[in-house]
BALUMKE-563246 format. One record per atom (N, C-alpha, C, O): residue number from 0; atom name; x, y, z. Coordinates in nm, 3 decimals. Layout:
REM BALUMKE-563246
     k    a      east     north        up
   NUM   CA         X         Y         Z
...
This chain:
REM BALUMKE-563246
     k    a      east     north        up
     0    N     0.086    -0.118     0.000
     0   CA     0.000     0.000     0.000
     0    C     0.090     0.123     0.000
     0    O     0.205     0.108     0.040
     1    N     0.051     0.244    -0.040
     1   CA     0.117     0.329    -0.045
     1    C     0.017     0.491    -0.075
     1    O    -0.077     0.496    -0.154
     2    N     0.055     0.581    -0.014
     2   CA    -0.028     0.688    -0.034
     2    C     0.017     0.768    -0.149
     2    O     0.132     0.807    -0.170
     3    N    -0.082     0.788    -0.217
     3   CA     0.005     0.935    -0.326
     3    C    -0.126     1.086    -0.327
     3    O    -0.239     1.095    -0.281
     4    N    -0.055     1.166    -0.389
     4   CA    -0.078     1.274    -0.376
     4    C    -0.200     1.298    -0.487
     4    O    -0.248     1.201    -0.546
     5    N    -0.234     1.395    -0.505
     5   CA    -0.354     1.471    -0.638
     5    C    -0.266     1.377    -0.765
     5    O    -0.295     1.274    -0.825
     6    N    -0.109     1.499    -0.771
     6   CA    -0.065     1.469    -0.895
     6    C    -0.023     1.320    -0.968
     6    O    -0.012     1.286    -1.086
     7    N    -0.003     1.244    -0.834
     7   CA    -0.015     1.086    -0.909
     7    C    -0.145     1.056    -0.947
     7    O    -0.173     1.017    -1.061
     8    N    -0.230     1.073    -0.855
     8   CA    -0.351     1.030    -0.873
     8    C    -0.387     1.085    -1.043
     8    O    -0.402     0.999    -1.130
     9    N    -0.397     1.212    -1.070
     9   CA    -0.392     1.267    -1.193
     9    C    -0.346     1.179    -1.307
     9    O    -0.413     1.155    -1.407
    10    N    -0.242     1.139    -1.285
    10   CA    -0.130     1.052    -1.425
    10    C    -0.217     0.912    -1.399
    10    O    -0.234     0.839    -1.496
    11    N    -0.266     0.879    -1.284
    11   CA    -0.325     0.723    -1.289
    11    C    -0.436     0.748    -1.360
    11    O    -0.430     0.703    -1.474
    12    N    -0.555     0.815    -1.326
    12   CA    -0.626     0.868    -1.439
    12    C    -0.631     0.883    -1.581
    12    O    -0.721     0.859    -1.662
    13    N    -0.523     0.927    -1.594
    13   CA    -0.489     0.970    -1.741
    13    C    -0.445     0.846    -1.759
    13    O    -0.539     0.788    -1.813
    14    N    -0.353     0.769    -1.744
    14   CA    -0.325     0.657    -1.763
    14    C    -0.464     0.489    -1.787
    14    O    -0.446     0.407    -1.877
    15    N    -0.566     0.480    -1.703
    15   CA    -0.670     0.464    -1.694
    15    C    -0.726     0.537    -1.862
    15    O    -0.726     0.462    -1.960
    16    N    -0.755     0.633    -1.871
    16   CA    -0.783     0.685    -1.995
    16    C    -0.736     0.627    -2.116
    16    O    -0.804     0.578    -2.206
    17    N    -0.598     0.641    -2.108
    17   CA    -0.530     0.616    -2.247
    17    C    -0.510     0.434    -2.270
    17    O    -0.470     0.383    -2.374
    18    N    -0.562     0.339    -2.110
    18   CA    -0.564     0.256    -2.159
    18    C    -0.676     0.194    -2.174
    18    O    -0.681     0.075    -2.204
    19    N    -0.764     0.256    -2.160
    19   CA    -0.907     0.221    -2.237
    19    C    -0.992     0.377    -2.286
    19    O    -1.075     0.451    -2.233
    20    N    -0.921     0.373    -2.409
    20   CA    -0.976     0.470    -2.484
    20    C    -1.175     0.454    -2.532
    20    O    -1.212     0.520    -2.629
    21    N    -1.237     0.402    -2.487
    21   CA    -1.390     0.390    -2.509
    21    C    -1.413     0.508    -2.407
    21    O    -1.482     0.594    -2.462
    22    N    -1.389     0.535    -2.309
    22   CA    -1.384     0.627    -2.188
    22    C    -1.362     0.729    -2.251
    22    O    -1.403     0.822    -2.180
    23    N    -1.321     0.767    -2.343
    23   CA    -1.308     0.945    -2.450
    23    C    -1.386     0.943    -2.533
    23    O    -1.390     1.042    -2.606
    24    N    -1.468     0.847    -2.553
    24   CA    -1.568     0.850    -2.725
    24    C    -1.677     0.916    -2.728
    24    O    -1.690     0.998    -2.819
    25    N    -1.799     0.896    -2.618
    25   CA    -1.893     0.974    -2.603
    25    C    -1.884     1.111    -2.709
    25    O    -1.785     1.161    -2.761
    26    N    -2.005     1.142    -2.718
    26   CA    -2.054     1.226    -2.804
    26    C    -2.111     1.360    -2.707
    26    O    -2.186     1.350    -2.611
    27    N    -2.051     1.487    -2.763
    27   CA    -2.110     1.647    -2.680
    27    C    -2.254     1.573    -2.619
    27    O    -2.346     1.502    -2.661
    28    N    -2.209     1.642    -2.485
    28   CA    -2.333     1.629    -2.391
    28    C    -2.461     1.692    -2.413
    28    O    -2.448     1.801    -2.467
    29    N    -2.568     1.662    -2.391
    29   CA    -2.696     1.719    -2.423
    29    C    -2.770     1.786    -2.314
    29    O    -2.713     1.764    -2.207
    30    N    -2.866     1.853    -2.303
    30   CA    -2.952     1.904    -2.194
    30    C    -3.015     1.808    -2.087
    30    O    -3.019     1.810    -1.964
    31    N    -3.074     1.704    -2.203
    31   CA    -3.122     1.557    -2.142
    31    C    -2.997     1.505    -2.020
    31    O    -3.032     1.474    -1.906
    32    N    -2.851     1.501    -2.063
    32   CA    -2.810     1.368    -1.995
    32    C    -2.785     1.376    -1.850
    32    O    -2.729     1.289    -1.784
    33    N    -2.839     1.512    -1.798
    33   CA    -2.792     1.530    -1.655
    33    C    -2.949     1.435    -1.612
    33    O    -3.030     1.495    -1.541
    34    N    -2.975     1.329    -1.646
    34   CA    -3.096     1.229    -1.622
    34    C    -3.057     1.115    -1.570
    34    O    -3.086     1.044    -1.473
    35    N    -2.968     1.115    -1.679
    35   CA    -2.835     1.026    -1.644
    35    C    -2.778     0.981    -1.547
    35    O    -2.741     0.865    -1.531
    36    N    -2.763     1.097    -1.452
    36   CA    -2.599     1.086    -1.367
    36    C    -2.647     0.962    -1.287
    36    O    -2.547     0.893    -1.267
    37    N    -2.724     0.920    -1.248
    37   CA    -2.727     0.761    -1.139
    37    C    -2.699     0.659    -1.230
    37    O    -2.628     0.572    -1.179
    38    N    -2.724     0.641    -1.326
    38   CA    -2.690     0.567    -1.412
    38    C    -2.530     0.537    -1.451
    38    O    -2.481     0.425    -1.442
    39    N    -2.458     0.652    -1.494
    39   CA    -2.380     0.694    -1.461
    39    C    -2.262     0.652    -1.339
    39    O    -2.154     0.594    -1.344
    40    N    -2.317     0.691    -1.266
    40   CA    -2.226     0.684    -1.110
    40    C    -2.246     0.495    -1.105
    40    O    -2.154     0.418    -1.075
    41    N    -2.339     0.468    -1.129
    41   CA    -2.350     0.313    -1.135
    41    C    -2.278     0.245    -1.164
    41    O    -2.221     0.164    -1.091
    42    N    -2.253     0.268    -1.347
    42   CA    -2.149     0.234    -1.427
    42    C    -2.054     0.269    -1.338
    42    O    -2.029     0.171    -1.269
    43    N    -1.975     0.383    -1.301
    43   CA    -1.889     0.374    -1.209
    43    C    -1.836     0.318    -1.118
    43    O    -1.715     0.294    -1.123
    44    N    -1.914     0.280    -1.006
    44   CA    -1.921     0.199    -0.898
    44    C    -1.851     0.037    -0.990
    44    O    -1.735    -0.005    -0.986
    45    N    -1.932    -0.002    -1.039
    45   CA    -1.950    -0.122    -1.130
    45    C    -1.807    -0.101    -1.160
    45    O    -1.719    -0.138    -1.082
    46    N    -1.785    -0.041    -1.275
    46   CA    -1.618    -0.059    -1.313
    46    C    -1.522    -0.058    -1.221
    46    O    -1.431    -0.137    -1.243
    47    N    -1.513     0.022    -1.105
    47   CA    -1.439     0.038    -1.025
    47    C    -1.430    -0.061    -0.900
    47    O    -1.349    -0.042    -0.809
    48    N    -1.549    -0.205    -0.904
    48   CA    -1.502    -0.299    -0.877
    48    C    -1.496    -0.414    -0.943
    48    O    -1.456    -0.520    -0.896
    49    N    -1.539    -0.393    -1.059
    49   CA    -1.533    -0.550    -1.117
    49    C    -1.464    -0.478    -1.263
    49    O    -1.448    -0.550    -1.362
    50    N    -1.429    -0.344    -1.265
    50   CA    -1.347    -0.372    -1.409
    50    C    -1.483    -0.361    -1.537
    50    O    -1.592    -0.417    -1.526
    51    N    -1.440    -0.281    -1.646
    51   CA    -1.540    -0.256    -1.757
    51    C    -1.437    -0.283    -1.850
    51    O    -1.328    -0.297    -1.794
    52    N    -1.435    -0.297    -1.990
    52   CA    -1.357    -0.330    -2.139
    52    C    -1.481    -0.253    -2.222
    52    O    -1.458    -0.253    -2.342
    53    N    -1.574    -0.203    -2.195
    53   CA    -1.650    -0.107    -2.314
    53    C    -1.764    -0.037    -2.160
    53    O    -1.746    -0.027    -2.039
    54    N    -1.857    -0.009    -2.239
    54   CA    -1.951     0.091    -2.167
    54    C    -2.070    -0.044    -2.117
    54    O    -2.127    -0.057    -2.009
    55    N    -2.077    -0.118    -2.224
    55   CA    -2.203    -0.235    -2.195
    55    C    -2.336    -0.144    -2.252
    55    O    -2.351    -0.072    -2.351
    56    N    -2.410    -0.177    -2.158
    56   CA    -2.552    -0.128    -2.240
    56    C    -2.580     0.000    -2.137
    56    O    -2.696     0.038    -2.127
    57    N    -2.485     0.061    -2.068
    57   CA    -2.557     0.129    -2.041
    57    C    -2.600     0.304    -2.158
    57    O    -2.526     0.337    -2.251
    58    N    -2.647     0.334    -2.144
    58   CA    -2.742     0.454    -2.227
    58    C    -2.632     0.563    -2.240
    58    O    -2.555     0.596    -2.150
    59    N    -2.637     0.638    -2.420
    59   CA    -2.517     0.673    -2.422
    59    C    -2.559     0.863    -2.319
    59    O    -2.474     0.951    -2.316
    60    N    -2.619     0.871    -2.291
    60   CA    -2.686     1.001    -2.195
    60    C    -2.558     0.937    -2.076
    60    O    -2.446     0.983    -2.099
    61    N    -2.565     0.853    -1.971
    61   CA    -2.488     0.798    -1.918
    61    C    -2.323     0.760    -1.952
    61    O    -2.233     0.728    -1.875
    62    N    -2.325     0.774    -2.069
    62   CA    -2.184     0.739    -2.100
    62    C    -2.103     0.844    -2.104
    62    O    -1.983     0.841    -2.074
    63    N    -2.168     0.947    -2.142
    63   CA    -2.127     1.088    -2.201
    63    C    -2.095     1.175    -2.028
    63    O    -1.999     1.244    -1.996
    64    N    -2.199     1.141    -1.956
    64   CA    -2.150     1.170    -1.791
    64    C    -2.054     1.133    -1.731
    64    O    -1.980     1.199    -1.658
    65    N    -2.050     0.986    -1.769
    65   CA    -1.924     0.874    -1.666
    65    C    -1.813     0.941    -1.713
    65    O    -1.732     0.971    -1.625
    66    N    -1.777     0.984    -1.864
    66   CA    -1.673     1.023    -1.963
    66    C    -1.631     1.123    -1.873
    66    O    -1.539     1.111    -1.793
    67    N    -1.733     1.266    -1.898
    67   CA    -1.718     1.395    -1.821
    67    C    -1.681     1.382    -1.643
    67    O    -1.643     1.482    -1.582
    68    N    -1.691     1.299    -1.602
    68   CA    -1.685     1.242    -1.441
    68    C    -1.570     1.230    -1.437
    68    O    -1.509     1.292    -1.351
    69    N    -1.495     1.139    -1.536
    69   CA    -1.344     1.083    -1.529
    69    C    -1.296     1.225    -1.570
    69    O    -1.217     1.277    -1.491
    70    N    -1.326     1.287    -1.667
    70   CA    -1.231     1.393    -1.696
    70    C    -1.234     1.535    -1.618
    70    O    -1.147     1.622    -1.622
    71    N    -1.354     1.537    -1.546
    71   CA    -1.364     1.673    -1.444
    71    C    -1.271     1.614    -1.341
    71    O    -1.161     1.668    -1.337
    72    N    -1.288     1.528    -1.267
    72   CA    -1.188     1.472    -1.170
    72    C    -1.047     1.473    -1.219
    72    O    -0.981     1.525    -1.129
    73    N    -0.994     1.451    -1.287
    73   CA    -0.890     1.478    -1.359
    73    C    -0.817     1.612    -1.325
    73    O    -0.718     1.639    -1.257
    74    N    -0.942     1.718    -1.430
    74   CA    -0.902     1.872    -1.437
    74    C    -0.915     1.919    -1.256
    74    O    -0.878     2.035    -1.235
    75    N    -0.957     1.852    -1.151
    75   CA    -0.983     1.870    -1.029
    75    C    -0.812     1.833    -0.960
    75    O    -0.726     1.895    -0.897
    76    N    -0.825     1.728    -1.005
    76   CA    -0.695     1.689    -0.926
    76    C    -0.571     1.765    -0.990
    76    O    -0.468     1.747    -0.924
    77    N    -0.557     1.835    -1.086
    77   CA    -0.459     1.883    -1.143
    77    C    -0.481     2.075    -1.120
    77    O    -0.394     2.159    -1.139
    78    N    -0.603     2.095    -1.082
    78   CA    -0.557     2.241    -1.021
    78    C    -0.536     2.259    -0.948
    78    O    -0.602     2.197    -0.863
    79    N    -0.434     2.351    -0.896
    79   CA    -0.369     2.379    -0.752
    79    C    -0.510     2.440    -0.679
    79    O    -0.550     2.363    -0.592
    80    N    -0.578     2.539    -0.693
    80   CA    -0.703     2.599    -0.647
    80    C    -0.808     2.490    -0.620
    80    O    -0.910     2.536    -0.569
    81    N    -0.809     2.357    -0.641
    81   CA    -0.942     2.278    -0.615
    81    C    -0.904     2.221    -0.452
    81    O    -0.796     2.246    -0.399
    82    N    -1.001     2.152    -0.395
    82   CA    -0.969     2.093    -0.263
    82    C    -0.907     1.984    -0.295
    82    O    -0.822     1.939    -0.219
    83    N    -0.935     1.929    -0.399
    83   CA    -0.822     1.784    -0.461
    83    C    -0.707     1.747    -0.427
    83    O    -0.653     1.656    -0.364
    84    N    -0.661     1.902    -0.520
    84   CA    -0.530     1.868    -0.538
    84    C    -0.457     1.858    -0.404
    84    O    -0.347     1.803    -0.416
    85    N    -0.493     1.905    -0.249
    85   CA    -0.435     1.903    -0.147
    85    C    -0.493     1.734    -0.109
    85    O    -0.425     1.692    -0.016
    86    N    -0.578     1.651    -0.145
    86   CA    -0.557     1.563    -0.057
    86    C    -0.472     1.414    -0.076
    86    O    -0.361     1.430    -0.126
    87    N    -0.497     1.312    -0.052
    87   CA    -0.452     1.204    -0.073
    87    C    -0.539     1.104    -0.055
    87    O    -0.651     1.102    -0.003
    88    N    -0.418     0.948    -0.145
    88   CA    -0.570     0.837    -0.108
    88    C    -0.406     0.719    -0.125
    88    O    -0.296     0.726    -0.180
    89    N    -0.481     0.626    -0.041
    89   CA    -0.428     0.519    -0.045
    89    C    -0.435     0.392    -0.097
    89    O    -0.527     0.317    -0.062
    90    N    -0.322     0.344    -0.202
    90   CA    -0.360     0.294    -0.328
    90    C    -0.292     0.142    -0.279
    90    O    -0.220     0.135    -0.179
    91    N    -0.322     0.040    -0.351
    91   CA    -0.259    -0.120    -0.346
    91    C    -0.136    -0.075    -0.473
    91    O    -0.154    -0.068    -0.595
    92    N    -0.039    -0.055    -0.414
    92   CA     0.035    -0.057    -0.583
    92    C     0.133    -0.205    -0.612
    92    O     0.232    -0.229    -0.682
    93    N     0.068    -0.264    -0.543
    93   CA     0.129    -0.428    -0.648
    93    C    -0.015    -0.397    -0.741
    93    O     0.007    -0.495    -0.812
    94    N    -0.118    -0.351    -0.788
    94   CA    -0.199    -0.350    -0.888
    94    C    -0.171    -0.269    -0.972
    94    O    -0.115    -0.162    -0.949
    95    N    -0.216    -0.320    -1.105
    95   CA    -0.186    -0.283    -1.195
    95    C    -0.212    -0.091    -1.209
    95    O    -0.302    -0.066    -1.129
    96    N    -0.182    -0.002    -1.256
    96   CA    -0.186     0.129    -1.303
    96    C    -0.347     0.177    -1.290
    96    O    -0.404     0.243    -1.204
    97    N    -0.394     0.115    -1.410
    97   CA    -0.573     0.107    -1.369
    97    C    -0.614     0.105    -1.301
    97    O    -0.704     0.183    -1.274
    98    N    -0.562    -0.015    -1.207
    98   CA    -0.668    -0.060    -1.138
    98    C    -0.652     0.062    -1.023
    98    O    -0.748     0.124    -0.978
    99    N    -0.518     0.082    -0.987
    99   CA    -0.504     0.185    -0.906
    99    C    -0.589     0.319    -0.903
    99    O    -0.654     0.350    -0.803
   100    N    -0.588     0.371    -0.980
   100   CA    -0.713     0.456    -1.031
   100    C    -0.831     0.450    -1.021
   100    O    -0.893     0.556    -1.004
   101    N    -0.913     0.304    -1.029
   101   CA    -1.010     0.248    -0.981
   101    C    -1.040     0.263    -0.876
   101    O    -1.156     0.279    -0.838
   102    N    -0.952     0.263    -0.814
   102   CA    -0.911     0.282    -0.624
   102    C    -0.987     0.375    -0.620
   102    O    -1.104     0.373    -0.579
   103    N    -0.892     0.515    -0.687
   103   CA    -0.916     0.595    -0.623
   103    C    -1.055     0.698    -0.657
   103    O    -1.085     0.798    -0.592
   104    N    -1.137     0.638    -0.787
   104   CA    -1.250     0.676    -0.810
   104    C    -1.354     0.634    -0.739
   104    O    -1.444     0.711    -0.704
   105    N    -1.349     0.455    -0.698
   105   CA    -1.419     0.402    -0.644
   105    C    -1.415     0.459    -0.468
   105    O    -1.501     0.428    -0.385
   106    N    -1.341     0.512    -0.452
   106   CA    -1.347     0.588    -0.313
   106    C    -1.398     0.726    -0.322
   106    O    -1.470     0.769    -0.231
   107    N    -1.365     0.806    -0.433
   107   CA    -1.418     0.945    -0.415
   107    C    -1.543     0.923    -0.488
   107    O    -1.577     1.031    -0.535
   108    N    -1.643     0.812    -0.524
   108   CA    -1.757     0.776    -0.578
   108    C    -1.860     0.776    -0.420
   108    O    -1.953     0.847    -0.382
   109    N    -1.803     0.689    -0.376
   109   CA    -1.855     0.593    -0.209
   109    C    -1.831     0.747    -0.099
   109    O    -1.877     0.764     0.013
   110    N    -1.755     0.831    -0.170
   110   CA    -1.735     0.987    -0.027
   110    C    -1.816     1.047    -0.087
   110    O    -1.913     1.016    -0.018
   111    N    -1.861     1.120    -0.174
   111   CA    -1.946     1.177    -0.259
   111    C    -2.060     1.159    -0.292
   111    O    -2.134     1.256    -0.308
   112    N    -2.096     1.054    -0.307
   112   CA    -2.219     1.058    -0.423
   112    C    -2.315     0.957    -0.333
   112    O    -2.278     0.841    -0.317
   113    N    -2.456     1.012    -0.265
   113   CA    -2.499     0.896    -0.216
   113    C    -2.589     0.772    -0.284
   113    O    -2.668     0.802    -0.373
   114    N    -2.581     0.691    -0.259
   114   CA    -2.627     0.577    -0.321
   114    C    -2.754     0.596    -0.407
   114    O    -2.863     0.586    -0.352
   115    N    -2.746     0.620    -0.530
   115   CA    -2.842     0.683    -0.591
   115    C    -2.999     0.582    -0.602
   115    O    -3.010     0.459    -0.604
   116    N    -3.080     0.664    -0.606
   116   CA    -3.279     0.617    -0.595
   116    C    -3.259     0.429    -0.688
   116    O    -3.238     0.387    -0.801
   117    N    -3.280     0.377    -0.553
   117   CA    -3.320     0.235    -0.623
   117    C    -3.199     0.177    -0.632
   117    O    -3.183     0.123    -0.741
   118    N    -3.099     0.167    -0.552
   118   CA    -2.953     0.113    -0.585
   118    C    -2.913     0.071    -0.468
   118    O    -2.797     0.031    -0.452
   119    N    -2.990     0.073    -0.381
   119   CA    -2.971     0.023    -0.219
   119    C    -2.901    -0.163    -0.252
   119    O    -2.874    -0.236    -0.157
């Protein structure tokens, strides 16, 4: 185990990104997809413990959120001005790069976001 800072966390992200590029494809967001976001955060949860290789079925309103989720967190952890970038998280790093990242979404998912309507 080992703790790292915003700016690792940042590169694991990005890293996470570039190795599953389906996570950038989504299409400009619409008015509709803020309908989405539980759906969304779901998919999240979901990948961040069992691992995703595409989007699956969930709805591309939802995909286009999860996308924007990974990449606001990103632009979060990489400005000095956000509360982010001051904190830390504690990662397994015998796991792979990803998965590490997983970590640390699947934790700021579970601090954040409460268990959205019907997901108990």
């Amino acid at each position: 185990m080992r703790t790292i800072n915003a700016a690792h966390a940042a590169e694991l992200i990005f890293e996470l990104l570039k190795a599953n590029p389906w996570l950038n494809t989504p299409e400009i967001a619409t008015g509709d997809d803020y309908q989405a976001k539980d759906e969304a955060i779901l998919f999240l949860r979901n990948m961040a413990i069992h691992g995703a290789h595409s989007f699956g079925g969930i709805s591309e309103s939802a995909q286009r959120i999860a996308s924007g989720f990974l990449l606001d967190f990103m632009g979060k952890l990489m400005n000095p001005e956000h509360p982010l970038n001051r904190k830390t998280w504690l990662v397994d790093d015998t796991k792979a790069v990803a998965d590490q990242a997983l970590q640390i979404i699947a934790g700021e998912i579970v601090e954040n976001q409460p268990c959205p309507q019907g997901l108990h």
